[in-house]
Every structure is written in C-alpha cells, then in structure tokens.
C-alpha positions as CSV (number, residue, x, y, z in Angstrom):
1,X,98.6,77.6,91.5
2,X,99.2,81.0,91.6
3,X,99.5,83.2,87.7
4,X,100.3,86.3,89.3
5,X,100.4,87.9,85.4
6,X,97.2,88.8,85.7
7,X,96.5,92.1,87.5
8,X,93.4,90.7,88.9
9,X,95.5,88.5,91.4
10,X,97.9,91.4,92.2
11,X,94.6,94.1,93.1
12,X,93.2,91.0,95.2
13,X,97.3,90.6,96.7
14,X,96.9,94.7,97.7
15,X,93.8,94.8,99.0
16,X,94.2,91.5,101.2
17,X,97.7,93.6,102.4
18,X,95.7,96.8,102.8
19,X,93.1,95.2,104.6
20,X,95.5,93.2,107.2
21,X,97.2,96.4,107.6
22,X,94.1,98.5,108.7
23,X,93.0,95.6,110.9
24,X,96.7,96.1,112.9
25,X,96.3,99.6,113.3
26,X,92.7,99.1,114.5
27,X,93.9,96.7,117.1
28,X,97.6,98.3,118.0
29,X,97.3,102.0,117.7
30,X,99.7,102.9,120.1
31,X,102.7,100.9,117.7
32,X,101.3,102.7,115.0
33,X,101.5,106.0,116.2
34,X,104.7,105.4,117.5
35,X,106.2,104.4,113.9
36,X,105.0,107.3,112.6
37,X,106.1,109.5,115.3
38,X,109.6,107.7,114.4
39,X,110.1,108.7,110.7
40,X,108.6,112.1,112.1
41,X,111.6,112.4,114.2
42,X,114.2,110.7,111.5
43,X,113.2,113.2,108.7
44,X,113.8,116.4,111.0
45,X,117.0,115.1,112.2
46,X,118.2,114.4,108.6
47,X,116.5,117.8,107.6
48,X,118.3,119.6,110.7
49,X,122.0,117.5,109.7
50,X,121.5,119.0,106.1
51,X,121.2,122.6,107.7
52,X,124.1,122.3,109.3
53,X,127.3,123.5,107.7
C-alpha cells in the first residue's frame, strides 16, 4: 500500500518522474526539441495577438 502523506513517498514519486523524463529526452531528442520549439512558437503568437490592436 501506498501512504502518500508522507513526503518521503512523494520526493521518491518526483524523482522516479524526473528521471523517466531525462531518460526520453536522452533517447528522443528530436520530439523534445520539437515541443519546445512549439510553445516557443505559441507564446510569440499569443505575444504578437496581444500587440495587435
């Protein structure tokens, strides 16, 4: 059973998570990249839409 009161169980949760996730950017790094590039792109647009009269 899980007691996820204890922050003990949640650090271990994050740095399982953290760990997974630097393992798929070490193996895809072209998908990674490109996500990135992605909410590059979306925050300029949303920046440029909020220039705009």
């Amino acid at each position: 059973m899980f007691q996820l009161s204890t922050p003990q169980t949640w650090t271990n949760h994050f740095q399982v998570i953290l760990e997974s996730l630097y393992t798929y950017a070490l193996q895809n790094p072209v998908s990674v990249a490109g996500f990135y590039d992605i909410q590059k792109v979306e925050k300029e647009e949303t920046a440029h839409q909020a220039n705009s009269p």
